[in-house]
FIDREN-832748 format. One record per residue: chain; x, y, z of N, C-alpha, C, O in turn; residue number from 1; residue in one letter. Coordinates in pm, 1 decimal. Atoms other than C-alpha are relative to their C-alpha. Last residue first. Example, Ala and Ser with C-alpha at 12.3 -4.5 7.8 and 13.67 -1.06 7.14 Angstrom:
# residues 2
R   cadena        n_x        n_y        n_z       ca_x       ca_y       ca_z        c_x        c_y        c_z        o_x        o_y        o_z   num   residuo
R        A      -82.0     -119.0       -6.0     1367.0     -106.0      714.0      -77.0      109.0       73.0      -26.1      219.8       89.9     2         S
R        A       89.0     -119.0        0.0     1230.0     -450.0      780.0       90.0      120.0        0.0      193.6      118.1       66.5     1         A
END
This chain:
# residues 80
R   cadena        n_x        n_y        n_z       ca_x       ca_y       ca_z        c_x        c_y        c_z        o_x        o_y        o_z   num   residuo
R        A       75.1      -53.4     -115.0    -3038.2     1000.2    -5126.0      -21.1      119.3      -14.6      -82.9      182.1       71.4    80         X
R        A      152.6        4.4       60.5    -2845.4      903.7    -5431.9     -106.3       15.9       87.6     -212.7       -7.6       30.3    79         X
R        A       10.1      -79.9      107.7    -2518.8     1020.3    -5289.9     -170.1      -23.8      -61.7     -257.7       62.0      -73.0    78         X
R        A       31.4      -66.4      -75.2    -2558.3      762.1    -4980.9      -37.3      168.4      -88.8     -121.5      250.5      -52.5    77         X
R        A      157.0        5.0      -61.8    -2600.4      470.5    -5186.8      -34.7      119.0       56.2     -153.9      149.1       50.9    76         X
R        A      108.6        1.3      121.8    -2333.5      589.1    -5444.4     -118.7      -25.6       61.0     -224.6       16.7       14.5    75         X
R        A      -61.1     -148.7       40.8    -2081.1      672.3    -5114.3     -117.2      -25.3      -71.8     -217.6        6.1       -7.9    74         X
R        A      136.0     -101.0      -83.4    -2209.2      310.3    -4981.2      -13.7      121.6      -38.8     -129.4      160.1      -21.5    73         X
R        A      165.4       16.0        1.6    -2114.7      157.1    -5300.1      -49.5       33.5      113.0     -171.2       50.2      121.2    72         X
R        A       48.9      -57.2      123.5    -1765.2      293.5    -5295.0     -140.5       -5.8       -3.5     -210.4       95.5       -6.2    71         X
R        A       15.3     -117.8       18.4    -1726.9      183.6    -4954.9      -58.7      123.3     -114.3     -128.4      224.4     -106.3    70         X
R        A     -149.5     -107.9      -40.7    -1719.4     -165.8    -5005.7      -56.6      121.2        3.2     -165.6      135.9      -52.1    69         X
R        A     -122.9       66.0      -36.9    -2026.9     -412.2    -5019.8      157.5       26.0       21.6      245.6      -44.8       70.4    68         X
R        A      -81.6      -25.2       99.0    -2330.0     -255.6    -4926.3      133.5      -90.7       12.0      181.6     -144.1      111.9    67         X
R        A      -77.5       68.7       20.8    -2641.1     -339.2    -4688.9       88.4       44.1     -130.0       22.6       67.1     -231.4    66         X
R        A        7.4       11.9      191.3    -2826.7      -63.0    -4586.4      106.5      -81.7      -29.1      215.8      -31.5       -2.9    65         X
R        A     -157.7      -50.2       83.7    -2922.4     -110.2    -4240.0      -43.5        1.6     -141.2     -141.8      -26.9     -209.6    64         X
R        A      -81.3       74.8      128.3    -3296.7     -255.9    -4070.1       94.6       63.9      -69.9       29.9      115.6     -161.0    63         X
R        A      -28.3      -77.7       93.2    -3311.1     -110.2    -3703.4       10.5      -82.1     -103.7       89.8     -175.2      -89.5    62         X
R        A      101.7       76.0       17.7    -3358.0     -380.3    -3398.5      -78.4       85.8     -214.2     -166.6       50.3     -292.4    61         X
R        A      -31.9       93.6       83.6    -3019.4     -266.5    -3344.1     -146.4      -67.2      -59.7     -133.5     -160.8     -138.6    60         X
R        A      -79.5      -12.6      150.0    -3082.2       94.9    -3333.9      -24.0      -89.5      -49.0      -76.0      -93.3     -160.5    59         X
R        A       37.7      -53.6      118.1    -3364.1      -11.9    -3097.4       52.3       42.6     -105.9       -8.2       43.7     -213.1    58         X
R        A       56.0      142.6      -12.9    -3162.3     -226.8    -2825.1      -97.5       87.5     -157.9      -68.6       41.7     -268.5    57         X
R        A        1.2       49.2       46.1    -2956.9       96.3    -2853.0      -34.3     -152.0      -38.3       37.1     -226.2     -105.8    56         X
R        A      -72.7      -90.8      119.9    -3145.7      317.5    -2743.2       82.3     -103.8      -90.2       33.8     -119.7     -202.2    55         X
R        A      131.8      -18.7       95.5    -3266.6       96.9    -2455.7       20.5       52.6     -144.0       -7.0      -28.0     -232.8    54         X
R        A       65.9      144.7       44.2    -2963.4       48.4    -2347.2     -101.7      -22.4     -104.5     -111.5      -67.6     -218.6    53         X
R        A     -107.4       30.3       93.3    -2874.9      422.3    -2346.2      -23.1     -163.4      -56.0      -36.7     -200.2     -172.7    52         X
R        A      118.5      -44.3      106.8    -3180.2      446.9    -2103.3      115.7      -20.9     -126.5       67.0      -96.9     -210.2    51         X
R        A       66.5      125.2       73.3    -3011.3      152.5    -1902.0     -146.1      110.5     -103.6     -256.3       82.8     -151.0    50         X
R        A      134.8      -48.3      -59.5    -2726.5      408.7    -1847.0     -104.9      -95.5      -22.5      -67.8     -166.9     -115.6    49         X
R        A      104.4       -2.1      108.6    -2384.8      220.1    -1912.2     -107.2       72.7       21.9      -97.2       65.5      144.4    48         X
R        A       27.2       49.8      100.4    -2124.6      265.0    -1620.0     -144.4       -6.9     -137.6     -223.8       86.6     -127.1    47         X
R        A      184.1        6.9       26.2    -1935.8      519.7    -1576.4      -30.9     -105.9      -68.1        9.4     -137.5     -180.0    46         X
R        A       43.9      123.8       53.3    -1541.0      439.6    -1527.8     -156.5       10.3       47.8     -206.1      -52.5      141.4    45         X
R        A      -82.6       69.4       64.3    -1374.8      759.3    -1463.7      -65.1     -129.8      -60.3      -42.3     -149.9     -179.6    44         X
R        A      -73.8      -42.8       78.7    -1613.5      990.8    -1311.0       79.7      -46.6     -146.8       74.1        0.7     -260.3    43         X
R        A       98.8     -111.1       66.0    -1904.9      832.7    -1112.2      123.0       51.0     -125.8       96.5        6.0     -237.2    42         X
R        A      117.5       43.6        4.6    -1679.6      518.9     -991.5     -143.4      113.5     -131.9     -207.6       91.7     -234.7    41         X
R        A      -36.3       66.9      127.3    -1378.1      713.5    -1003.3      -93.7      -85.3      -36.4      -87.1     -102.5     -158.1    40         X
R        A     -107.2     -102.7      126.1    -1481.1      991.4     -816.2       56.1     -106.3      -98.2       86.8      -74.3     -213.0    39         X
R        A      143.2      -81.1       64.4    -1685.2      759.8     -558.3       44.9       10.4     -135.2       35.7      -71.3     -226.9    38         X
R        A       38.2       93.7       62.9    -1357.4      544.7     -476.8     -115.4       65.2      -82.2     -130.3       44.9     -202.7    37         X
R        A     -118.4       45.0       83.0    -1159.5      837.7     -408.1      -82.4     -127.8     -118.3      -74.7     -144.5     -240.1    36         X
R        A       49.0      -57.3      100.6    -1443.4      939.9     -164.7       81.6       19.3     -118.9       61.4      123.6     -181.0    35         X
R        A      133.8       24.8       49.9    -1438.5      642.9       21.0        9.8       79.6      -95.7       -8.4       30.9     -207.3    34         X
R        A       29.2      103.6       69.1    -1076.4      649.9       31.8     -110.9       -6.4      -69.5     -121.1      -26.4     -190.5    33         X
R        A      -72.8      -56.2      165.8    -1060.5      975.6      151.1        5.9      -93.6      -64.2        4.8      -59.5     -182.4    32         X
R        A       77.8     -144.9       99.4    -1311.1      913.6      435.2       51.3        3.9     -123.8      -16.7        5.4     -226.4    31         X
R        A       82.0      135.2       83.3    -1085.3      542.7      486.5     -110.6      103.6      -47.4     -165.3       87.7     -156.5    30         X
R        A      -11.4       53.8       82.5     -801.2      829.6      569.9      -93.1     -105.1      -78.2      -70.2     -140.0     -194.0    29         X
R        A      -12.8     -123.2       85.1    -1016.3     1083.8      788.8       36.6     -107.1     -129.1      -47.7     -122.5     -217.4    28         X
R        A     -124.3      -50.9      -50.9    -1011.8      708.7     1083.0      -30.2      119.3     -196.2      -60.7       53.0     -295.3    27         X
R        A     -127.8       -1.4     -153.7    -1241.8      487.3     1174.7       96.2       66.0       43.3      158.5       68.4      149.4    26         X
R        A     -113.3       69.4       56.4    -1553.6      532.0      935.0       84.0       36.2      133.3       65.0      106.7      232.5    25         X
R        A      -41.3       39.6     -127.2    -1922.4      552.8     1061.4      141.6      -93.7      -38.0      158.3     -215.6      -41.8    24         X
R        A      -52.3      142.1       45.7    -2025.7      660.1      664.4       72.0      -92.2      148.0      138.4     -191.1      116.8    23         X
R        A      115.6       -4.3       59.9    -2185.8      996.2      810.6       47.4     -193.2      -45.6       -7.9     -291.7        3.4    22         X
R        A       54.4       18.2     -104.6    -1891.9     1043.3     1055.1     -110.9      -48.3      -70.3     -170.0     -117.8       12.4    21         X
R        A        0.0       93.8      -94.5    -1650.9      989.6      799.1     -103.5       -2.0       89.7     -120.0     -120.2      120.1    20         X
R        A      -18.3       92.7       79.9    -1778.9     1183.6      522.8       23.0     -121.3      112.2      -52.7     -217.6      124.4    19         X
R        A      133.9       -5.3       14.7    -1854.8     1467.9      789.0      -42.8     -154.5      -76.8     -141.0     -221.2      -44.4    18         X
R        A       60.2       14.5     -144.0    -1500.9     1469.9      892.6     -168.6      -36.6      -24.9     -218.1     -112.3       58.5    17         X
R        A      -55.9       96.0      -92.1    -1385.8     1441.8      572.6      -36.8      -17.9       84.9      -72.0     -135.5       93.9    16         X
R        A       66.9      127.8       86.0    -1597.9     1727.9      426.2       79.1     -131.5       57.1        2.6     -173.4      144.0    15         X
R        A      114.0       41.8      -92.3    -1441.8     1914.5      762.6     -113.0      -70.7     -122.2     -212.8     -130.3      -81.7    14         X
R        A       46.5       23.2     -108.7    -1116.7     1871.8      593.8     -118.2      -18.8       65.2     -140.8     -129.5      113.9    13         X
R        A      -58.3      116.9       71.3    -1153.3     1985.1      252.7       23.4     -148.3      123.3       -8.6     -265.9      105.7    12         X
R        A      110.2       51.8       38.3    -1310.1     2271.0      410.3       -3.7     -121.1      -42.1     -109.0     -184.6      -36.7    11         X
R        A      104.8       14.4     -129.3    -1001.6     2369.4      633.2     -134.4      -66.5      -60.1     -187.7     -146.6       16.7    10         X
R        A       63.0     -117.4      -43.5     -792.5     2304.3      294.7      -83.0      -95.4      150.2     -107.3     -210.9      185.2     9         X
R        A      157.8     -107.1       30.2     -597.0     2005.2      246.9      -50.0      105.5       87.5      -24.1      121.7      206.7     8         X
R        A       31.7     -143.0      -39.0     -218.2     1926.8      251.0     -138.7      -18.1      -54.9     -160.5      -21.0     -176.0     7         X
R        A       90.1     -123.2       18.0     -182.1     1565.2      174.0      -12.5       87.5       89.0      -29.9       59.4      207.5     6         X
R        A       40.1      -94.5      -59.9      115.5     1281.4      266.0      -49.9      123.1      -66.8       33.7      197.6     -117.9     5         X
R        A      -18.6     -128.1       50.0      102.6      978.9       78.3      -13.9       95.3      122.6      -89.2       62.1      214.1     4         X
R        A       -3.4     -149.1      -86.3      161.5      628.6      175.6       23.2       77.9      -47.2      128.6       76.2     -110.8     3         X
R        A      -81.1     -114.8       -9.3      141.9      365.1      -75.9      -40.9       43.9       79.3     -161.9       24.9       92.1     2         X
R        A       85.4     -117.5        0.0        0.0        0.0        0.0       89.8      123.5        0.0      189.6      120.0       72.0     1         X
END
């Protein structure tokens, strides 16, 4: 496990304090954890929406334009 040492603000702080007391944590550091974990949870690795699902459960249910190289989609899409 790394050890870091952080400077935070007075506010930065009593969110910690609050984080911990609200989550009945043991110690400021498993606060910063928690909210480490949030931030990448919500931030970094979102997952799917199940209205996005939906969305595309209907593209695919979509009929395409079948072509066989590029050229002939260009001429399909030109004649539109």
């Amino acid at each position: 496990m790394a050890q870091n040492i952080f400077e935070v603000g007075e506010r930065e702080n009593r969110v910690l304090g609050i984080v911990k007391a609200k989550y009945g944590l043991k110690n400021k550091n498993q606060a910063f954890n928690l909210v480490i974990e949030a931030f990448e949870q919500e931030l970094l690795e979102p997952g799917i929406k199940p209205e996005y699902l939906e969305k595309l459960k209907k593209i695919d249910k979509e009929k395409g334009i079948v072509f066989k190289d590029i050229e002939e989609l260009k001429a399909i899409l030109e004649s539109k």
